[in-house]
N, CA, C and O atoms as CSV, one atom per row, in Angstrom:
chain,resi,resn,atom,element,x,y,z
A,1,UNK,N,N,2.018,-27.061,-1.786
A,1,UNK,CA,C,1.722,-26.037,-2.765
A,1,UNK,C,C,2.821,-25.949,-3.820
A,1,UNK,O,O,2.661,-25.938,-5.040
A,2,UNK,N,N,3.639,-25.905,-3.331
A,2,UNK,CA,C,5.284,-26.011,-4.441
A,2,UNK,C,C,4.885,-27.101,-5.604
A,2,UNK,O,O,4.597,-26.769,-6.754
A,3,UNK,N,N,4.912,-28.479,-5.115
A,3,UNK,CA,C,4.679,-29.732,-5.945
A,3,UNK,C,C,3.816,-29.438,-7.214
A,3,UNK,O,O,4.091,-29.499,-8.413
A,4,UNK,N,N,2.366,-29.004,-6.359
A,4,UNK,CA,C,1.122,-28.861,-7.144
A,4,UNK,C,C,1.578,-27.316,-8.570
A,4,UNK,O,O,1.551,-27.164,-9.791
A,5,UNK,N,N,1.964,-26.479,-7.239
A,5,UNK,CA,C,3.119,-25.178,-8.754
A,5,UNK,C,C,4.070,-25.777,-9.689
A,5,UNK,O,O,3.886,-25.499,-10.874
A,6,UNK,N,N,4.862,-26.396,-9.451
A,6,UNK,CA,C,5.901,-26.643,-10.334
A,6,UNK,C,C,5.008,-27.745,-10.997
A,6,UNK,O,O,5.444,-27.755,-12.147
A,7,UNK,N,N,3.870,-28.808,-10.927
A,7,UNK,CA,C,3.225,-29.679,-12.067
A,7,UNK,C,C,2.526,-28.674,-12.727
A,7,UNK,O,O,2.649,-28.686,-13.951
A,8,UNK,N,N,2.049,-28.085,-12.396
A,8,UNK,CA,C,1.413,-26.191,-13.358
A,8,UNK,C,C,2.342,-25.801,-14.635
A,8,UNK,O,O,2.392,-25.705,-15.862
A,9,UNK,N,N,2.970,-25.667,-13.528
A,9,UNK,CA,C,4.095,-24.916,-14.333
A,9,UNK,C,C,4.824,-25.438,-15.590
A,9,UNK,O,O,5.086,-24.814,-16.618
A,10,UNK,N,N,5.198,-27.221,-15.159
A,10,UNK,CA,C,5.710,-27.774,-16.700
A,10,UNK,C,C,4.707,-27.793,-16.996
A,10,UNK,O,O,4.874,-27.667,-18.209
A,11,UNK,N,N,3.568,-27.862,-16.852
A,11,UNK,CA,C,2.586,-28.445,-17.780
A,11,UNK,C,C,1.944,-27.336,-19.058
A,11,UNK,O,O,1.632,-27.537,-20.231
A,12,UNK,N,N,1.929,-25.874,-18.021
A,12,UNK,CA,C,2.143,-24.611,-18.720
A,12,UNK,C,C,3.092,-23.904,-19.247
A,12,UNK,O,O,3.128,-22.677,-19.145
A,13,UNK,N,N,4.142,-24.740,-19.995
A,13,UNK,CA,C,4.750,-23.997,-20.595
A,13,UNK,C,C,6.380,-24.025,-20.257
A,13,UNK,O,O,7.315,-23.664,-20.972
A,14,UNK,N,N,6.386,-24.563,-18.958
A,14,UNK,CA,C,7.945,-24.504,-18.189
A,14,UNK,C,C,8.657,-25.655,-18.377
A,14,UNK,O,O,9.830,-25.626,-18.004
A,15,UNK,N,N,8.189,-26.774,-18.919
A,15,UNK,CA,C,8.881,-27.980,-19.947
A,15,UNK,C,C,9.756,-26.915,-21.071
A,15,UNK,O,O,10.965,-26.811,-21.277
A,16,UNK,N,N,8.934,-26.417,-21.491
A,16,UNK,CA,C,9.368,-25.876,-23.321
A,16,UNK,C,C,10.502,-24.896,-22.442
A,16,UNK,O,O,11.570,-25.502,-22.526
A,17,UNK,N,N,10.727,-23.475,-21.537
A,17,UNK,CA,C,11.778,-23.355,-21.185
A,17,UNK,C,C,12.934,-23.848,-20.913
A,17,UNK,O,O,13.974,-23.431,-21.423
A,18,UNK,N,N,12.870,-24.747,-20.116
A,18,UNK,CA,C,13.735,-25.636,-19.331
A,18,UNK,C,C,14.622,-26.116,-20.708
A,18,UNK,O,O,15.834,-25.919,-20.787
A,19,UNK,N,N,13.629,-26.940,-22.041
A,19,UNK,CA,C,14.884,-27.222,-22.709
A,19,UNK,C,C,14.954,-26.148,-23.484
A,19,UNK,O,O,15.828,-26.674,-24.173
A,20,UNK,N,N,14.809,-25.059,-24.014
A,20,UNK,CA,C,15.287,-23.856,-24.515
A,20,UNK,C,C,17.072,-23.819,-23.858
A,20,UNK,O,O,18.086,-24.136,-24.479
A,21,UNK,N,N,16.988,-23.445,-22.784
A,21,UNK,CA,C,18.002,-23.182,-21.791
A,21,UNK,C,C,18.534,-24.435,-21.619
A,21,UNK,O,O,19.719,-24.281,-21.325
A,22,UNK,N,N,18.223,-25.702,-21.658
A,22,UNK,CA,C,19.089,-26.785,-21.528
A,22,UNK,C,C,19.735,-26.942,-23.276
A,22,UNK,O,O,20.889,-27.321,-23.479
A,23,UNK,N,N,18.964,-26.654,-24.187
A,23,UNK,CA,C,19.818,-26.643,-25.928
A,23,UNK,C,C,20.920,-25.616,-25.530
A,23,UNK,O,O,22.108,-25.866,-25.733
A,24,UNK,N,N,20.589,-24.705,-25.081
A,24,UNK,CA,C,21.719,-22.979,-25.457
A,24,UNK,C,C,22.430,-23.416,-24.722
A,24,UNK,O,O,23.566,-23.267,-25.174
A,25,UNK,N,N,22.453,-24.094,-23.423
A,25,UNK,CA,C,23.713,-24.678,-22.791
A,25,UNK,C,C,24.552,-25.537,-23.260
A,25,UNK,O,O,25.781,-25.506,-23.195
A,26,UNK,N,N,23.787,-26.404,-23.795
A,26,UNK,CA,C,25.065,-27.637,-24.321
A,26,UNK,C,C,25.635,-27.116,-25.905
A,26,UNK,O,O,26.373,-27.861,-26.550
A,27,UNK,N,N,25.257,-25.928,-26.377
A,27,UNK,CA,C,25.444,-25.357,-27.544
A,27,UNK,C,C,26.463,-24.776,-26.992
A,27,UNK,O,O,27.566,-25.098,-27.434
A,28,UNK,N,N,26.417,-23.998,-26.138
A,28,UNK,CA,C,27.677,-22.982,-25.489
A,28,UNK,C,C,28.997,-24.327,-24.828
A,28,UNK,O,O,30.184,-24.315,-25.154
A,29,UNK,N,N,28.503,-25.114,-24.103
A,29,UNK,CA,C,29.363,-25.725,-23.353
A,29,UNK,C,C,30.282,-26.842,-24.168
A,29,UNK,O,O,31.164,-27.565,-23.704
A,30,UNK,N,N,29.718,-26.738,-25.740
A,30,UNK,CA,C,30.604,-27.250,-26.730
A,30,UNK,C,C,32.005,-26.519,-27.395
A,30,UNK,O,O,32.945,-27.167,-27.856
A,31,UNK,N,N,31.937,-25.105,-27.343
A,31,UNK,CA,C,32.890,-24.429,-27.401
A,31,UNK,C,C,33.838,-24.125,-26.146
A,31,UNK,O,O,33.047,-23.985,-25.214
A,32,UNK,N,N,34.520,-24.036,-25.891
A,32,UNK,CA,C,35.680,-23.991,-24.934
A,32,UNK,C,C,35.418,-22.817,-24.216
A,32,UNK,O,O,35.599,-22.763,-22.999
A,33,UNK,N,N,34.916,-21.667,-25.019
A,33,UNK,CA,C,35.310,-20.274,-24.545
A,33,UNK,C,C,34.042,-19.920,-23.710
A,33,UNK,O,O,34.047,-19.210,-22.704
A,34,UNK,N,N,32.673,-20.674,-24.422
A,34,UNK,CA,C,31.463,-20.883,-23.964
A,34,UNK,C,C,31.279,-21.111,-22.573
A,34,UNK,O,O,30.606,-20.292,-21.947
A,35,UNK,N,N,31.895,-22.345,-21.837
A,35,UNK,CA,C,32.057,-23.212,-20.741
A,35,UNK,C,C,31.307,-22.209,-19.688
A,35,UNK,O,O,30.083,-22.251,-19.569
A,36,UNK,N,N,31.959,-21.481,-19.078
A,36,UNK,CA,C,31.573,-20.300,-18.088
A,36,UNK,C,C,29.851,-19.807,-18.438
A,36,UNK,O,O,29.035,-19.722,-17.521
A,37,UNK,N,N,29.476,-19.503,-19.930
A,37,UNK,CA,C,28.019,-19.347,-19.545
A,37,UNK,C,C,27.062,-20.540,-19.943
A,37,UNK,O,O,25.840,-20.521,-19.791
A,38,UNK,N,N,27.547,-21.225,-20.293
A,38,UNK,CA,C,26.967,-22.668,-20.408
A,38,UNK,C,C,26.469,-23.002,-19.018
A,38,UNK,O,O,25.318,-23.330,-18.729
A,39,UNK,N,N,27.587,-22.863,-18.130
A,39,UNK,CA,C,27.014,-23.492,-16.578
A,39,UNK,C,C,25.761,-22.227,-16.040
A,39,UNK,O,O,24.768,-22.478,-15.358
A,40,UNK,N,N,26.013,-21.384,-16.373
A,40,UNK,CA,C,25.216,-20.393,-16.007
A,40,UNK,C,C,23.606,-20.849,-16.332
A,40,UNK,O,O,22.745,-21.030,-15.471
A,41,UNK,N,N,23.486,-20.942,-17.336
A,41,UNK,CA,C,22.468,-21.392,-18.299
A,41,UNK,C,C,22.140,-22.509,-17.617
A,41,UNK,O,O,21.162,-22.295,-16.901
A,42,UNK,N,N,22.571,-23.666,-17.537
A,42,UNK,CA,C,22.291,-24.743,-16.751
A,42,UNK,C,C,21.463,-24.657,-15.456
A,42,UNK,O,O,20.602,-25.407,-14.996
A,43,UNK,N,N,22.232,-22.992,-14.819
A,43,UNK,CA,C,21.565,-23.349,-13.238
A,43,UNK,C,C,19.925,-22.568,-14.125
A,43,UNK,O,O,18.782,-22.955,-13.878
A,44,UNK,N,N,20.202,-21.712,-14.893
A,44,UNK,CA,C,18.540,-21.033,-15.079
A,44,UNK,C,C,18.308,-22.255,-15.526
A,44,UNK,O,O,17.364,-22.559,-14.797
A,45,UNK,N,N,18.519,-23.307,-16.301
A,45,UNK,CA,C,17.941,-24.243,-16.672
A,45,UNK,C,C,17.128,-25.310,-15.162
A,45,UNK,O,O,16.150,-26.051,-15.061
A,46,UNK,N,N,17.826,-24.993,-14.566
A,46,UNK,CA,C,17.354,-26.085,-13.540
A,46,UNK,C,C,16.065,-24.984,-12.599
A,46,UNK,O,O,15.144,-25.648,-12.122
A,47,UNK,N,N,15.996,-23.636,-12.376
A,47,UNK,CA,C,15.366,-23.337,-11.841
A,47,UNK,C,C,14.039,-22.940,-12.740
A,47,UNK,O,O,12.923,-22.714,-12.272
A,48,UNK,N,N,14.453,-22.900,-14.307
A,48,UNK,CA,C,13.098,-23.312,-14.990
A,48,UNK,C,C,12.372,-24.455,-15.300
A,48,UNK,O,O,11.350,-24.493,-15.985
A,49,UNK,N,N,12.970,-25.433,-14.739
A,49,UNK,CA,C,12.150,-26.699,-14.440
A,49,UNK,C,C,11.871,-26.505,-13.298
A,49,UNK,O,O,11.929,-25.290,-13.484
A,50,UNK,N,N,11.574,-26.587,-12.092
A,50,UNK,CA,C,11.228,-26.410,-10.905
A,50,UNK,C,C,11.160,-25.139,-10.262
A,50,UNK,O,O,11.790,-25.034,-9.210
A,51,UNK,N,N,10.376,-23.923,-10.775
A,51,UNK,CA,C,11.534,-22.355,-10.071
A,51,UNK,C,C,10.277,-22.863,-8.439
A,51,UNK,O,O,10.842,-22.902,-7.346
A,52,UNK,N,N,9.092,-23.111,-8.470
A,52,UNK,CA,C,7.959,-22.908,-7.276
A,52,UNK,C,C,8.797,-23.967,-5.488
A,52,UNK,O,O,8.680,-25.127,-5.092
A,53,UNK,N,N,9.616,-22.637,-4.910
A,53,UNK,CA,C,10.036,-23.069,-4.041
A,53,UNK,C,C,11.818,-23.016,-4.078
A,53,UNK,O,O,12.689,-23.653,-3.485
A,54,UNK,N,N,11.828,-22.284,-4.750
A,54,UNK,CA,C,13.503,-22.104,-4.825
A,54,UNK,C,C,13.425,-20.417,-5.206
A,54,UNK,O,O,12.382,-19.915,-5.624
A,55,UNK,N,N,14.349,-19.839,-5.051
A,55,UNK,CA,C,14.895,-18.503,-5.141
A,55,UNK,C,C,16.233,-18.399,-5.592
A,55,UNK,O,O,16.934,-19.377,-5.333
A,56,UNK,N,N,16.812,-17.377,-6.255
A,56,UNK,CA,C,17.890,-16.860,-6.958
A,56,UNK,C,C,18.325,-15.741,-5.907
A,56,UNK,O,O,17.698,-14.694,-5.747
A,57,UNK,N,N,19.645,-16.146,-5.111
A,57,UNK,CA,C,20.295,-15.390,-4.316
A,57,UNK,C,C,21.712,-14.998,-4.536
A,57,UNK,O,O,22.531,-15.682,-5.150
A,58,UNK,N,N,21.949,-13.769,-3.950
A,58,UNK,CA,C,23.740,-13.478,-4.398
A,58,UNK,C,C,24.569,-15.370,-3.714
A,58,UNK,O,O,24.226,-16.449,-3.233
A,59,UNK,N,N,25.337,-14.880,-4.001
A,59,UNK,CA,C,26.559,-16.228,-3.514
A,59,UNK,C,C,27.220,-15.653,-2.798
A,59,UNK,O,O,27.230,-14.422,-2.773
A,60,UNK,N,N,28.017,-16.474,-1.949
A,60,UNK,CA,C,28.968,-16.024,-1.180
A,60,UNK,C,C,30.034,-15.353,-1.786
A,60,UNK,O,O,30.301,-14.201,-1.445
A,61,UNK,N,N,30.658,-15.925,-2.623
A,61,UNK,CA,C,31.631,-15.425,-3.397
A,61,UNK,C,C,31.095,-14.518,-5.079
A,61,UNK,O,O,31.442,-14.762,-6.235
A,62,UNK,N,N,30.444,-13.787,-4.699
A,62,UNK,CA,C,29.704,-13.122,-5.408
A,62,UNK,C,C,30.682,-11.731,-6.253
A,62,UNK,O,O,30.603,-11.415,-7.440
A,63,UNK,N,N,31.279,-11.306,-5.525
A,63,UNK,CA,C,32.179,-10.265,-5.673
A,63,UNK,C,C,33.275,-10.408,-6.273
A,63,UNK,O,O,33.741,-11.546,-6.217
A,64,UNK,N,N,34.074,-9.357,-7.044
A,64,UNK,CA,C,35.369,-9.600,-7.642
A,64,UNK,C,C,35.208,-9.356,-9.024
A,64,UNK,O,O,34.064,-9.592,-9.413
A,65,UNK,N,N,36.224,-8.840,-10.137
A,65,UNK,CA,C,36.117,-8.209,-10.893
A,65,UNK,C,C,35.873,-9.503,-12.066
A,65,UNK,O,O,35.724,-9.238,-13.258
A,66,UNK,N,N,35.859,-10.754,-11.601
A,66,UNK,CA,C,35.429,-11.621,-12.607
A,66,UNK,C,C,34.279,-11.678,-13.372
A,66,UNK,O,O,33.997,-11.663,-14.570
A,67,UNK,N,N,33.482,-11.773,-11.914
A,67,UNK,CA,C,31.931,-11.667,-12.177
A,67,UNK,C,C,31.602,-10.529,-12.583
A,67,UNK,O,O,30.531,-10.720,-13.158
A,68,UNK,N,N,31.893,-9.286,-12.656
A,68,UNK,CA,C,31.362,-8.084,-12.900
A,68,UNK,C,C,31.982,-7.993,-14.757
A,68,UNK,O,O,31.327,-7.563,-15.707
A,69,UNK,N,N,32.868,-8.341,-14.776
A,69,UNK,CA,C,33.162,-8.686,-16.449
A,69,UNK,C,C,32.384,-9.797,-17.154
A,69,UNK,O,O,32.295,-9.578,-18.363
A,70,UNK,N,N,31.809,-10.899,-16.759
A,70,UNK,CA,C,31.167,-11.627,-17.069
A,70,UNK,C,C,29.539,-11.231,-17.378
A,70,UNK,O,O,28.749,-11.409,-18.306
A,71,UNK,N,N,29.522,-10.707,-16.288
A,71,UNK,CA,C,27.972,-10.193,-16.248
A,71,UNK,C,C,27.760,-8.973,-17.329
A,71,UNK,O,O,26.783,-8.705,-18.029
A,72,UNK,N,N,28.726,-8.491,-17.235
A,72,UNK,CA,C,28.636,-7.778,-18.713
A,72,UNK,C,C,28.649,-8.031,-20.290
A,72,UNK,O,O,28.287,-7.528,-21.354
A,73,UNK,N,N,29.300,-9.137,-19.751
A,73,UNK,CA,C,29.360,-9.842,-21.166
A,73,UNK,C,C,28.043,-10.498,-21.543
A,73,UNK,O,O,27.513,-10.723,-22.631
A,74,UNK,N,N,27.618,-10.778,-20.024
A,74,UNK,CA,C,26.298,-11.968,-20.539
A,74,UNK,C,C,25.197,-10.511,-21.034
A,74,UNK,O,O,24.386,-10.238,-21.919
A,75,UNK,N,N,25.578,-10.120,-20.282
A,75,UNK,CA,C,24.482,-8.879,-20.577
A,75,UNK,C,C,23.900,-8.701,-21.784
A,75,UNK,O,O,22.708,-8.686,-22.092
A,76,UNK,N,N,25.223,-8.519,-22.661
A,76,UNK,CA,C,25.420,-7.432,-23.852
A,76,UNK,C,C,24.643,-8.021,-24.992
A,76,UNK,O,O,23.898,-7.544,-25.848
A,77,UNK,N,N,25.381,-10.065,-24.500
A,77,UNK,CA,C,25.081,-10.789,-25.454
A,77,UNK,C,C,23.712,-12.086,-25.260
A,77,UNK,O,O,23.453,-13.127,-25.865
A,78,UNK,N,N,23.212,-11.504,-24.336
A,78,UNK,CA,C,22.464,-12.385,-23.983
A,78,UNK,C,C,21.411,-12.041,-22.954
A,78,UNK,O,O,20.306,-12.569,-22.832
A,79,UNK,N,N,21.959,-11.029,-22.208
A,79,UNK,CA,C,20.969,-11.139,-20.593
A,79,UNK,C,C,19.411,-10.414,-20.789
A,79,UNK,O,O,18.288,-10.591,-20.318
A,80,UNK,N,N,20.161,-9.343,-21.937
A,80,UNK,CA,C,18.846,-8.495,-22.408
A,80,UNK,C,C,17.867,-9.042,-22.819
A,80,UNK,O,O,16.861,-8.902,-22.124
A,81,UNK,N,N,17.757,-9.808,-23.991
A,81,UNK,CA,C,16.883,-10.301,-24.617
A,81,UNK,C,C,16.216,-11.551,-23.825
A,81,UNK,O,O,15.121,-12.006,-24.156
A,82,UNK,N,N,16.954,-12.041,-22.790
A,82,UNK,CA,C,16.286,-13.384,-22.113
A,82,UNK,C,C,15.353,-12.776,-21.271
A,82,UNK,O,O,14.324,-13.427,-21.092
A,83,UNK,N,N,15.481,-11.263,-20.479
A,83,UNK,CA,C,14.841,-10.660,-18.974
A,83,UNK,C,C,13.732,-10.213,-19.988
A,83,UNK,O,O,12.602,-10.263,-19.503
A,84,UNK,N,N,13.808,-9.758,-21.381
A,84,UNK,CA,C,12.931,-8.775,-22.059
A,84,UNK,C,C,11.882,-9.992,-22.409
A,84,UNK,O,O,10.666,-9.804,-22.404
A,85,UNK,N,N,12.341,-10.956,-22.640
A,85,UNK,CA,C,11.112,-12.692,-22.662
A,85,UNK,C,C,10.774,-12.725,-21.985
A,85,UNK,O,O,9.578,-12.450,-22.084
A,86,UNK,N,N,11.177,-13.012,-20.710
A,86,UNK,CA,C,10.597,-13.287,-19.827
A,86,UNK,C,C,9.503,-12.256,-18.976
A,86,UNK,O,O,8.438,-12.660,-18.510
A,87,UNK,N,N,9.835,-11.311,-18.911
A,87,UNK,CA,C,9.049,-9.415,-18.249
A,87,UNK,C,C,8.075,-10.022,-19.283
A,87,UNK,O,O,7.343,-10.775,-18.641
A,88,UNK,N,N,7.683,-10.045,-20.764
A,88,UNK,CA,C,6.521,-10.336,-21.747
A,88,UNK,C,C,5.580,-11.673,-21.071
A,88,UNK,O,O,4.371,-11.868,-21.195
A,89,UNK,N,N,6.398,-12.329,-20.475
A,89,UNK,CA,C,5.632,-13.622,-20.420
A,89,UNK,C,C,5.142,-13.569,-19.237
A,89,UNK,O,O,4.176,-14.293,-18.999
A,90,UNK,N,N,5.697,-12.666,-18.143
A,90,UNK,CA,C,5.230,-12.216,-16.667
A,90,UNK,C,C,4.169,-11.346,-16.708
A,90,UNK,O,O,3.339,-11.621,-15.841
A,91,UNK,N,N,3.829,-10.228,-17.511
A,91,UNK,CA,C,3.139,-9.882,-17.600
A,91,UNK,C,C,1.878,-10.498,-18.787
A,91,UNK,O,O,0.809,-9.894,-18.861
A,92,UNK,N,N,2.077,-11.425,-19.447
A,92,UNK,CA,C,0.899,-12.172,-19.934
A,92,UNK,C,C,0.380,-13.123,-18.647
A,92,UNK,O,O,-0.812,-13.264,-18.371
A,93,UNK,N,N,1.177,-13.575,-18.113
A,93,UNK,CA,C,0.457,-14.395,-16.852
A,93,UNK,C,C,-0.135,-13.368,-15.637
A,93,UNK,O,O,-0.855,-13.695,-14.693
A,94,UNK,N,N,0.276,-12.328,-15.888
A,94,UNK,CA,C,-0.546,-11.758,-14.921
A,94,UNK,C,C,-1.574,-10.762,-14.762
A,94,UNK,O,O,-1.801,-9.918,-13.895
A,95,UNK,N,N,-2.297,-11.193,-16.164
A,95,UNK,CA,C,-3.291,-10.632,-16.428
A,95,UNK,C,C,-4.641,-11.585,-15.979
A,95,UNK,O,O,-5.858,-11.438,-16.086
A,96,UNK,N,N,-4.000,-12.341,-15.578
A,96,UNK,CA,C,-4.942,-13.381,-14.779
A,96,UNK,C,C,-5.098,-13.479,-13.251
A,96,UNK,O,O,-4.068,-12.868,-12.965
A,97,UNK,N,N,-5.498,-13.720,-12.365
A,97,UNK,CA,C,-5.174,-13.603,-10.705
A,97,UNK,C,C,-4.940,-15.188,-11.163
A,97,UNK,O,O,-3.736,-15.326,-10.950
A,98,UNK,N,N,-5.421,-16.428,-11.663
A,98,UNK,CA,C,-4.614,-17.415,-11.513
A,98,UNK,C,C,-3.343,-17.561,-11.982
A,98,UNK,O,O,-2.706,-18.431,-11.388
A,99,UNK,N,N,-2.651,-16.874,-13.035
A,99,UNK,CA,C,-1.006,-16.801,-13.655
A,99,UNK,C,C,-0.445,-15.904,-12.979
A,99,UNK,O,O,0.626,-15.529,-13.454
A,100,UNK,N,N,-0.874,-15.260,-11.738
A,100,UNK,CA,C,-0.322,-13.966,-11.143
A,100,UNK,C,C,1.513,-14.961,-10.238
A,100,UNK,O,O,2.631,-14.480,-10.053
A,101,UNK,N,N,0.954,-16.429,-9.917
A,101,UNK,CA,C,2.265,-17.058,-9.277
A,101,UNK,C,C,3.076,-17.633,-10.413
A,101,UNK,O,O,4.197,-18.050,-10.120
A,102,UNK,N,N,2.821,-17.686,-11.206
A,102,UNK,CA,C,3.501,-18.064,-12.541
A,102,UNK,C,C,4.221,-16.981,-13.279
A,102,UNK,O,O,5.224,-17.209,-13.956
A,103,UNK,N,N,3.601,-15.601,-13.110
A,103,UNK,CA,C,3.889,-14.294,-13.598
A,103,UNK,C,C,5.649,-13.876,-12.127
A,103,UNK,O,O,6.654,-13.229,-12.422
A,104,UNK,N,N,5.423,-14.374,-11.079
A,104,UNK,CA,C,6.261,-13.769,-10.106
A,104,UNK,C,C,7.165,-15.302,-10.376
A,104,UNK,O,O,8.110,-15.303,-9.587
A,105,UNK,N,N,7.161,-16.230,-11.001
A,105,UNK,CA,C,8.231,-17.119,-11.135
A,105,UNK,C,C,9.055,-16.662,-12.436
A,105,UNK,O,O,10.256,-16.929,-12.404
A,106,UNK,N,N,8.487,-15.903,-13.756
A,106,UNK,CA,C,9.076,-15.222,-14.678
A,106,UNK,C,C,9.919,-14.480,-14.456
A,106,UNK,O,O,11.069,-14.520,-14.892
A,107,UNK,N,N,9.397,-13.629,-13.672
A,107,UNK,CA,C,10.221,-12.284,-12.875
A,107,UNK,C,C,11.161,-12.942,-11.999
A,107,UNK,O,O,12.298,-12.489,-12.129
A,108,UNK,N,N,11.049,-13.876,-11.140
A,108,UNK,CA,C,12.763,-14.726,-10.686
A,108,UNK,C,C,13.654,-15.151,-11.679
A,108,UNK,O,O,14.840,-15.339,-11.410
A,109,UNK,N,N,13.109,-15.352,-13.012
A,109,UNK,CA,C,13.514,-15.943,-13.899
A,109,UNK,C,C,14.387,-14.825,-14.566
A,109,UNK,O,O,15.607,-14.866,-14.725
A,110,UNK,N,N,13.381,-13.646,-14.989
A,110,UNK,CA,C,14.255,-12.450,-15.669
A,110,UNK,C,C,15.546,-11.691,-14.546
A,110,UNK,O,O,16.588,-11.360,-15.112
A,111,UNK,N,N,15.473,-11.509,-13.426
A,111,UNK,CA,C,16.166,-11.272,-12.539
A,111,UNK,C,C,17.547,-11.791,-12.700
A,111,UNK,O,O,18.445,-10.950,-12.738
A,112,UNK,N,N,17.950,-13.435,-12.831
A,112,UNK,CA,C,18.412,-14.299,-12.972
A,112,UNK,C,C,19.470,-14.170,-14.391
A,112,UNK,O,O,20.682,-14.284,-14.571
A,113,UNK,N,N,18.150,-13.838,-15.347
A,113,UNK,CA,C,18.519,-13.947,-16.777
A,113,UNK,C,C,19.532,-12.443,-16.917
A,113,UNK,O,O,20.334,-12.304,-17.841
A,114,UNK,N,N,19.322,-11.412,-15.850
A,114,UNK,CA,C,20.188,-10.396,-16.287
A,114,UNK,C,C,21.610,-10.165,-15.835
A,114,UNK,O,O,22.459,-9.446,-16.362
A,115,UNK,N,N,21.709,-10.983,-14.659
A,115,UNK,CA,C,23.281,-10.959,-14.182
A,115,UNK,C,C,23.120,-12.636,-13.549
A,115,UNK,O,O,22.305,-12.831,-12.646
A,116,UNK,N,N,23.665,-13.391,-13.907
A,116,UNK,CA,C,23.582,-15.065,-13.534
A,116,UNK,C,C,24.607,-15.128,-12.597
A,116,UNK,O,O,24.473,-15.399,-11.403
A,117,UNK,N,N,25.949,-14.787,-13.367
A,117,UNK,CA,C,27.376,-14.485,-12.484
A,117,UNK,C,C,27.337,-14.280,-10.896
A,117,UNK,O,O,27.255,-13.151,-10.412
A,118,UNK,N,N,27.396,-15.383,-10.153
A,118,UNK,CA,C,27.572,-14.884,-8.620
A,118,UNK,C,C,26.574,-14.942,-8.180
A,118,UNK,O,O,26.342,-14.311,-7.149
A,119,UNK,N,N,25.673,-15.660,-8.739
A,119,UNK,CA,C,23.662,-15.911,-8.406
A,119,UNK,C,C,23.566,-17.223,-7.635
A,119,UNK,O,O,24.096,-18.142,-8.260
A,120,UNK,N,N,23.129,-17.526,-6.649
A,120,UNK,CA,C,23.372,-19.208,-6.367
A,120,UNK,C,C,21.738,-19.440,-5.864
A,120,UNK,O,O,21.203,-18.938,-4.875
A,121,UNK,N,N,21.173,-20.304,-6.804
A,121,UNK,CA,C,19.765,-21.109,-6.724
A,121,UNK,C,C,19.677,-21.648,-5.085
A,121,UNK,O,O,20.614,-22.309,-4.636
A,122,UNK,N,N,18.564,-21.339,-4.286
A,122,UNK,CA,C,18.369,-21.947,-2.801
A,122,UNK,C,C,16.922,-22.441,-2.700
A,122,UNK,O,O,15.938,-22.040,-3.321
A,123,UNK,N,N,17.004,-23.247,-1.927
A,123,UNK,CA,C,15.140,-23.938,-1.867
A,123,UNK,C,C,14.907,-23.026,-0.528
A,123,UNK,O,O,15.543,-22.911,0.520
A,124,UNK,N,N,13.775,-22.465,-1.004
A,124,UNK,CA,C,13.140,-21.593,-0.081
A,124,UNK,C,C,12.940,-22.398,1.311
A,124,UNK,O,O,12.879,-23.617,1.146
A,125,UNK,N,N,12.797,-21.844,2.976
A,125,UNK,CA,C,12.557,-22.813,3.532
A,125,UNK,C,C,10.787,-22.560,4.072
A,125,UNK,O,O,10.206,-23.437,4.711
């Protein structure tokens, strides 16, 4: 079921994410100061190519006043407007009972998009 979701999924639309988030990364990861949410971006990048069968979980090392400054930062400058895309695009897919699993991969997605910092991508088992 995963396989058959995630060929859905690029085929609907989750190609065109994936490099959205793979451009804004290598855009960020060209500036020095960038580096830190560049990788961030990368992992949403990788779980918007494939999200059907993976989940967005705290990390072990999740804690500490790094991440909680970071996440604010991504927030301010970024986290809002990516969760507020994505919530639009979750609820256009789930006005369908067939986009309703496509609509709950958005919503991993916006979750993701609002604090990345200390988030670590896992394949569901």
């Amino acid at each position: 079921m995963n396989t058959i979701g995630n060929v859905l999924w690029i085929v609907l639309g989750g190609f065109f994410v994936f490099i959205i988030y793979l451009f804004g990364s290598l855009l960020l990861i060209i500036t020095i100061i960038g580096i830190p949410f560049g990788i961030q971006t990368l992992k949403m990048a990788g779980l918007a190519l494939l999200p059907f069968g993976k989940e967005a979980v705290q990390g072990q090392r999740s804690g500490g006043c790094l991440y909680l400054i970071m996440n604010v930062i991504w927030l301010l400058f970024a986290g809002i407007e990516l969760a507020i895309i994505h919530l639009v695009l979750a609820l256009l897919f789930g006005i369908t009972i067939i986009g309703i699993p496509f609509a709950q991969q958005h919503l991993k997605l916006a979750y993701l998009a609002l604090v990345p910092f200390g988030m670590d991508i896992k394949i569901k088992n």
